[in-house]
C-alpha positions, 0 to 999 in steps of 0.5 A: 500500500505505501508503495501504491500511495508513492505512485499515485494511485488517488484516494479511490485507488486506495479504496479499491485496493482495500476492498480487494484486499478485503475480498480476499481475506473474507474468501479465504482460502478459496480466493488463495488459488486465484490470488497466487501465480507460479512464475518460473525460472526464465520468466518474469511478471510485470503486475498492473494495480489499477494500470499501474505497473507496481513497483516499476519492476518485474516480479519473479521468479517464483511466487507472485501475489495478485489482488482479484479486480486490481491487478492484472500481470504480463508474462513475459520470457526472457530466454533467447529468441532466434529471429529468421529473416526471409530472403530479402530482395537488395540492390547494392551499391554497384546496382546488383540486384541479390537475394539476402537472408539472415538471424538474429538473436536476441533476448529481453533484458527488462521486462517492464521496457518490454511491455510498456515501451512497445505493443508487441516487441517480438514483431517490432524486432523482427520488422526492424531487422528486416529493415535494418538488413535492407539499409545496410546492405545497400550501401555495400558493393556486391564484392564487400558483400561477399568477402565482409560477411563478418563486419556487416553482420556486426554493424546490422548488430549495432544498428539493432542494439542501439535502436532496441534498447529502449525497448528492454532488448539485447541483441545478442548475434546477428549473422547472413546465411545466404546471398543469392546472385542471379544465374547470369551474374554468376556466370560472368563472375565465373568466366572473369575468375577463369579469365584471371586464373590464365592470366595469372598462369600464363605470368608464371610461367613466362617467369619460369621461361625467363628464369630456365632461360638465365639458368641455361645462358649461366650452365652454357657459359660453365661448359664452354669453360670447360669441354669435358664437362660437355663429353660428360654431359653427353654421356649423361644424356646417353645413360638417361636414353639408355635406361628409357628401352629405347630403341633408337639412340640419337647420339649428339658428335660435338661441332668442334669434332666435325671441324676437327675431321674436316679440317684433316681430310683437306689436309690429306 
């Protein structure tokens, strides 16, 4: 009662809440079953005297105490809710049109902001998230889409944290599931894929060319230093040959040998 007079509930307030009072001690214990609610663990009331939400707080968990005629309570689940967005049509910022869809986890943090700062909160949030994934996906190109999955989640977050607070909501986690490109586009971001993919193989190997090339230019410039080498490395080349069952063996005369021999018969 002296929390009710705190509130303001006039001198007629006090009367009626005096008379339910009253009803119930006259009912006793009949009225007792009426009177208590079992509240549980993850739930909370929020109790109406005469309109009033008493004691600006919410009750429970446990056993809850309500007057017959003057009080009216709210129940209200503070579990978590996980909120599915339906795929939503997005033209992002290069004018690509896609198909966007997510969840959202949230929970309610203050049950009195809950039921008196909004009709309906769970609706409230699951609009706003719609909208919110809408606004913010707009203004991203369809390549920060893809690869900052990660980063525009946890901006859709902010967004919703921020304008849920009022409303006695925590969101928890916002994450995209999907993105839908169209068939076309899909096609034309995969022959520009394959098309860097050439490009980036034909780079290497035009480098390997030119590093094969300095490697030969450097063993010829060793070997024209030293001719045994160059015997030896034909002896080499026949071994490789000789191990491979082939049947025909070309075998390499040095130049300097062919000179040499023509060099003695104009001499004889």
């Amino acid at each position: 009662l002296i929390a009710d007079r705190r509130e303001g509930i006039g001198v007629c307030g006090w009367i009626l809440v005096s008379l339910s009072f009253l009803l119930v001690l006259i009912t006793f214990p009949v009225s007792i079953w009426a009177c208590i609610k079992i509240i549980r663990e993850y739930e909370r009331a929020v109790v109406f005297r005469l309109g009033r939400i008493l004691s600006k707080k919410a009750k429970g968990p446990g056993l809850v105490l309500i007057l017959p005629c003057t009080d009216t309570f709210v129940k209200v689940d503070l579990r978590t809710v996980t909120c599915n967005i339906p795929p939503q049509e997005i033209l992002t910022k290069d004018a690509v049109t896609t198909q966007v869809d997510g969840v959202v986890y949230y929970r309610i943090h203050s049950a009195v902001s809950a039921v008196a700062n909004v009709t309906d909160v769970h609706s409230a949030t699951f609009l706003l998230a719609q909208t919110t994934l809408r606004n913010v996906l707009g203004t991203q190109s369809l390549a920060q889409l893809l690869a900052g999955r990660e980063e525009i989640a946890h901006s859709i977050q902010a967004i919703l944290d921020s304008a849920t607070e009022q409303w006695g909501i925590k969101v928890a986690r916002v994450e995209i599931k999907d993105v839908r490109i169209p068939v076309a586009m899909q096609r034309a971001m995969a022959a520009e894929a394959e098309a860097a993919r050439e490009a980036r193989a034909k780079v290497v190997a035009a480098e390997g060319e030119m590093n094969a090339s300095k490697a030969l230019k450097q063993a010829s410039m060793v070997l024209a230093e030293s001719p045994a080498g160059l015997q030896l490395r034909y002896l080499q080349t026949l071994t490789t040959l000789a191990t491979e069952n082939n049947s025909t063996i070309v075998f390499p005369l040095p130049i300097d040998m062919l000179e040499s021999l023509g060099q003695k018969n104009r001499g004889g």
